[in-house]
Every structure is written in C-alpha cells, then in structure tokens.
FINUVEX-423164 format. One record per residue: x, z, y of N, C-alpha, C, O in turn; residue number from 1; chain. Coordinates in nm, 2 decimals. Atoms other than C-alpha are relative to their C-alpha. Layout:
N
NODE;nxx;nzz;nyy;caxx;cazz;cayy;cxx;czz;cyy;oxx;ozz;oyy;k;c
NODE;X;Z;Y;X;Z;Y;X;Z;Y;X;Z;Y;NUM;A
...
//
This chain:
86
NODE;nxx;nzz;nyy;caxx;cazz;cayy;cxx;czz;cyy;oxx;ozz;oyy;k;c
NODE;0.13;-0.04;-0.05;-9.80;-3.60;13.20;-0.07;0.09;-0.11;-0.05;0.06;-0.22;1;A
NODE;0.04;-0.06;0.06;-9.99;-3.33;13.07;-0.15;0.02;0.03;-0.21;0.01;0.14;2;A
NODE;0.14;0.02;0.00;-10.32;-3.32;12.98;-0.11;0.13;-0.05;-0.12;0.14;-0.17;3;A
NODE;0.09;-0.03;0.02;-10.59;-3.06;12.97;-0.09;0.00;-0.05;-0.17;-0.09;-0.01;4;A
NODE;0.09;0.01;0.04;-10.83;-2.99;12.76;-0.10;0.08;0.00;-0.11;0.15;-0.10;5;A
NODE;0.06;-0.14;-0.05;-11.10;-2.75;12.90;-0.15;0.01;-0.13;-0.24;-0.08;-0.12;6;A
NODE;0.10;-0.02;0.06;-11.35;-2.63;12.62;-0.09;0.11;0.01;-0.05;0.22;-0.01;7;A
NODE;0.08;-0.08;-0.01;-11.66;-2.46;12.67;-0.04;0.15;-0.12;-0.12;0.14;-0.22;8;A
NODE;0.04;-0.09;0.07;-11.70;-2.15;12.51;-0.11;0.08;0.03;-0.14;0.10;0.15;9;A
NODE;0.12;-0.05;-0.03;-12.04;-1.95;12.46;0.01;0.12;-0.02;0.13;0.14;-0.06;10;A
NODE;0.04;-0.12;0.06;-12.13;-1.62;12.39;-0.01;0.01;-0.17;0.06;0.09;-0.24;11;A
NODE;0.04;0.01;0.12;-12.26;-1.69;12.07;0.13;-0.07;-0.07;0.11;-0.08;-0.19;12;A
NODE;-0.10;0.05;0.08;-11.88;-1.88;11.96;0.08;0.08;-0.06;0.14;0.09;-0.16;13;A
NODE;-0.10;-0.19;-0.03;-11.73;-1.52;12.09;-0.05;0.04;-0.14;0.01;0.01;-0.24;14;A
NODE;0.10;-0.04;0.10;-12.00;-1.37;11.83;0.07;-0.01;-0.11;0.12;0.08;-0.17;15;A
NODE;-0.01;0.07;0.14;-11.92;-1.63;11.55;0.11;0.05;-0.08;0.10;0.08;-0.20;16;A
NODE;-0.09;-0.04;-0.03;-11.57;-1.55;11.61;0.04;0.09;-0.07;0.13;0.09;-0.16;17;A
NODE;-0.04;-0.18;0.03;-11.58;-1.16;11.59;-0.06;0.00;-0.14;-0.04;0.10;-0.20;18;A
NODE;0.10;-0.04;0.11;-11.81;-1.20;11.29;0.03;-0.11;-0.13;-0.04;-0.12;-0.22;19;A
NODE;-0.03;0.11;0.11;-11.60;-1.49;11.07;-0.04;-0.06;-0.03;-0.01;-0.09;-0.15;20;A
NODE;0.11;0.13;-0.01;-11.84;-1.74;11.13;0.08;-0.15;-0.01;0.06;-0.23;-0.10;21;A
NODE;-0.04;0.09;0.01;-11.65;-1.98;11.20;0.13;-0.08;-0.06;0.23;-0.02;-0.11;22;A
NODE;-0.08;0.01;0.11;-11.44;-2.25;11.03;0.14;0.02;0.06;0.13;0.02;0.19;23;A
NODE;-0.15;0.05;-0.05;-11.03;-2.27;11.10;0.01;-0.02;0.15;0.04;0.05;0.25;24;A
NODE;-0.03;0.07;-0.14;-11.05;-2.52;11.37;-0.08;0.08;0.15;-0.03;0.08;0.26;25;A
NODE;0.08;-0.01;-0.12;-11.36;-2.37;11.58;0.07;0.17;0.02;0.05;0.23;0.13;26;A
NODE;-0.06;-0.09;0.02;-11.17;-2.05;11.48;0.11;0.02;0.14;0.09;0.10;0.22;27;A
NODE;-0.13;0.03;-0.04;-10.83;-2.15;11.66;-0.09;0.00;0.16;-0.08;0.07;0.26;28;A
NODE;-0.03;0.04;-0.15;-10.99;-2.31;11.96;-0.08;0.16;0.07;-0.02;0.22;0.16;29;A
NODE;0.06;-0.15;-0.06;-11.24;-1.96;12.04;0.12;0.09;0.05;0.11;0.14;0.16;30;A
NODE;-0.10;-0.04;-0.02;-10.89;-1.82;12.01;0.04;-0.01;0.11;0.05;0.08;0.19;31;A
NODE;-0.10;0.08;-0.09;-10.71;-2.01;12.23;-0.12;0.00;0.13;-0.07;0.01;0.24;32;A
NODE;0.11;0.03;-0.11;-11.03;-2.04;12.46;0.02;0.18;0.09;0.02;0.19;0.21;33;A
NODE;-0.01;-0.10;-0.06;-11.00;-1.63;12.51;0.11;0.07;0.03;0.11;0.17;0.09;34;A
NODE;-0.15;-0.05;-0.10;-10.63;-1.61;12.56;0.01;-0.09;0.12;0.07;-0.05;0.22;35;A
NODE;-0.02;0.08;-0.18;-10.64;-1.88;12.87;-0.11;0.07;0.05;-0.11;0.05;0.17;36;A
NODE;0.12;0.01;-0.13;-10.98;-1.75;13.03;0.00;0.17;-0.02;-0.05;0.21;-0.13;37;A
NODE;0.04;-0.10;0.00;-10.98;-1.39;13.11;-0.13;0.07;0.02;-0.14;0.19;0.05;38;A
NODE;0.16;-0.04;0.00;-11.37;-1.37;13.13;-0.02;-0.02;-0.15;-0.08;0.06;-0.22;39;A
NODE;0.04;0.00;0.20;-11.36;-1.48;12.73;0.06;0.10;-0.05;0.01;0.16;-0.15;40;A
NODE;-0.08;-0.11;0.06;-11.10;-1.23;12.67;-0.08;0.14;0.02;-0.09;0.22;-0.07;41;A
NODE;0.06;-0.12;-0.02;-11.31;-0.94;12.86;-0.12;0.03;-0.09;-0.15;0.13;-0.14;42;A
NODE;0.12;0.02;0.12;-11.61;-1.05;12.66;0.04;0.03;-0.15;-0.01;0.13;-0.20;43;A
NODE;-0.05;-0.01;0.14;-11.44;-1.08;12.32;0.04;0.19;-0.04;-0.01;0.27;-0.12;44;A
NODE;0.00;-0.20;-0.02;-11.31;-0.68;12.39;-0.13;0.03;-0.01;-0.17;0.07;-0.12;45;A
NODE;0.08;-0.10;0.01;-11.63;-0.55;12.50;-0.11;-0.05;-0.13;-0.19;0.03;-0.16;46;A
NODE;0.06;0.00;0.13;-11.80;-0.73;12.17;0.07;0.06;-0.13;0.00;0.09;-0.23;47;A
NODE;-0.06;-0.07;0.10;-11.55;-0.60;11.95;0.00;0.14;0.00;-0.02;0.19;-0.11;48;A
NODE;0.06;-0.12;-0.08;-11.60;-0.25;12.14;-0.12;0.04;-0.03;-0.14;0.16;-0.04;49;A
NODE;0.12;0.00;0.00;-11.94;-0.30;12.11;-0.01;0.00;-0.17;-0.06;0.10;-0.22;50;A
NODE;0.06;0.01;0.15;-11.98;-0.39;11.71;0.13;0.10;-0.09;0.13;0.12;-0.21;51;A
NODE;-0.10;-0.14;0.06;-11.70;-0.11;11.61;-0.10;0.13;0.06;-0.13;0.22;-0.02;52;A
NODE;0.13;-0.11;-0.01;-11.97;0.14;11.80;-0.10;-0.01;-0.13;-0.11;0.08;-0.22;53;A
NODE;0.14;0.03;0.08;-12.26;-0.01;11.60;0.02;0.04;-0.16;-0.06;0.10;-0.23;54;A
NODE;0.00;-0.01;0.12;-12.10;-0.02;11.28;0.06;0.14;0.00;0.03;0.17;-0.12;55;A
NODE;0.00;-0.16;-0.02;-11.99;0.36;11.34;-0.14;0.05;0.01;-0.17;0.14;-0.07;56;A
NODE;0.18;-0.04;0.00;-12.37;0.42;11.41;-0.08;-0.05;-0.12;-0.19;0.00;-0.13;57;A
NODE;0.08;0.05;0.08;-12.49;0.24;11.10;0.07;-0.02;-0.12;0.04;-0.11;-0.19;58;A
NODE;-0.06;0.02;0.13;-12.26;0.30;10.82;-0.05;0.02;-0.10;-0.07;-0.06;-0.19;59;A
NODE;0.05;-0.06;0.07;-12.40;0.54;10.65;-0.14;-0.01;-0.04;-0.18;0.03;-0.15;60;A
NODE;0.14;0.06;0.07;-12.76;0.40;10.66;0.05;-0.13;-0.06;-0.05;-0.19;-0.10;61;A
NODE;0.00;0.12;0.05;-12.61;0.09;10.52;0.02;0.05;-0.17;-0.01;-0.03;-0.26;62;A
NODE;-0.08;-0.03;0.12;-12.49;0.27;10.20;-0.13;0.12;-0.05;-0.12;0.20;-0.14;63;A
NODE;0.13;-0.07;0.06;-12.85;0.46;10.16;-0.07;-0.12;-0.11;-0.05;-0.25;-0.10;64;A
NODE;0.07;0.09;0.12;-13.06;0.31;9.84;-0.13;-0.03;0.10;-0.17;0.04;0.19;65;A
NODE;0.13;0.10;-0.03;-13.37;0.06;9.94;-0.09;0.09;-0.03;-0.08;0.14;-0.14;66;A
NODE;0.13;-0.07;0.05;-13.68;0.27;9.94;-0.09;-0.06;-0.13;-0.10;-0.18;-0.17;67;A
NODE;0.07;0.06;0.07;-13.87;0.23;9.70;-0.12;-0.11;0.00;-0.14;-0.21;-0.07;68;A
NODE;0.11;0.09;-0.02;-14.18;0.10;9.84;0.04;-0.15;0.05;-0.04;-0.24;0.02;69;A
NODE;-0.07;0.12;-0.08;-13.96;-0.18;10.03;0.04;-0.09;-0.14;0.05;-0.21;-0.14;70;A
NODE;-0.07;0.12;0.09;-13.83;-0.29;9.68;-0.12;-0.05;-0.08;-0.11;-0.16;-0.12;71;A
NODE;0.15;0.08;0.05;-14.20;-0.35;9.53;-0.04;-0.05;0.06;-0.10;-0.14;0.00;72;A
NODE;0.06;0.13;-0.09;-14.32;-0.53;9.80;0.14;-0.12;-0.02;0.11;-0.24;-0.04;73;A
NODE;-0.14;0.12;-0.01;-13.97;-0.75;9.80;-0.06;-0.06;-0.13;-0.08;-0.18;-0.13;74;A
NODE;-0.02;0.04;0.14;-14.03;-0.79;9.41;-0.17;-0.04;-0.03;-0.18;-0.13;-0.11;75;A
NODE;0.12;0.07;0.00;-14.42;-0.86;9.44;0.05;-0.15;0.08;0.06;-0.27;0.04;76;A
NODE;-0.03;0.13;-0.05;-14.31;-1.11;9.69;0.05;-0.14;-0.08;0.01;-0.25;-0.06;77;A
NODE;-0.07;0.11;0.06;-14.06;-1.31;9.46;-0.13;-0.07;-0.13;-0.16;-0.18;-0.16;78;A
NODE;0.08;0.04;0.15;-14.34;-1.30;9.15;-0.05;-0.09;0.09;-0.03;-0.21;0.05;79;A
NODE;0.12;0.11;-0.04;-14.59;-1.48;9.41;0.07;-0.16;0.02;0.04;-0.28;-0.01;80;A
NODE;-0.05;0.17;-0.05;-14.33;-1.74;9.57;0.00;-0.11;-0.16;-0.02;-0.23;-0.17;81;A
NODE;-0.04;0.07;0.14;-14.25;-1.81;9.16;-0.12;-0.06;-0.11;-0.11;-0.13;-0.22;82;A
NODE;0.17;0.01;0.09;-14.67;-1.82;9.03;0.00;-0.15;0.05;0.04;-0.18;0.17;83;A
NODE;0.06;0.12;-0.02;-14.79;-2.18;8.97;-0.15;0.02;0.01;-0.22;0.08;-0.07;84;A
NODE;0.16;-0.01;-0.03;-15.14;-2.20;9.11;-0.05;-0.16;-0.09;0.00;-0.26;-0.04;85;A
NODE;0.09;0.10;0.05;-15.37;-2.47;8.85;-0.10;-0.03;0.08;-0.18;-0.11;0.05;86;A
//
C-alpha cells in the first residue's frame, strides 16, 4: 500500500524557495510540491521570470552609493537609539 502525502504549498513557500529562504527539508518538499502540481510549477516559472525581470530593472541602482542625506539621517538615527536619557 502506498501512501500519500499531500502538502500544502503557498505562494509565499514558492517565494521563500526562489529566494533561499528556506531550510533543506522545507527546501526539498516546495521542490517536490512543484514537480507533482503543475499550478506550483507554472507559479514557480512565472516568479522566477518575474524576479530575473526585476533584478534586470534594478541592478544598477543597487550598485549606486547611499545618498548622502539618507546616510545622515540613518547615522543620526543610530546616535539617538544608542543616547541614555538621565
């Protein structure tokens, strides 16, 4: 007798998936979840499709320097979280 094991896969497992989120095991079954269901498989394509666009659209701002003004506010921020108020 063989036994079935039907596991729910989400959008957000797909995601985790394409983006190395997850550990090994939750790794394997997302896998295995989108080679038996060809709705996870169509999904997993058009997110992989989809974040190979994106990261074509946003390479080159990723690899621009921090404005300036963004890194004095970032760096005021840290002084306040780090100030003891008496």
């Amino acid at each position: 007798m063989t036994v079935k094991m039907s596991v729910v896969i989400t959008d957000s497992d797909l995601n985790a998936y394409l983006d190395g989120e997850l550990d090994p095991v939750q790794a394997v079954a997302v896998a295995a979840s989108a080679w038996n269901s060809p709705t996870a498989s169509a999904k997993l394509r058009a997110y992989r499709h989809q974040a190979t666009g994106l990261q074509a659209l946003f390479t080159n701002i990723l690899d621009e320097p921090v404005p300036a003004r963004l890194t004095r506010i970032t760096r005021s921020h840290d002084r306040a979280k780090h100030t003891v108020v008496k």
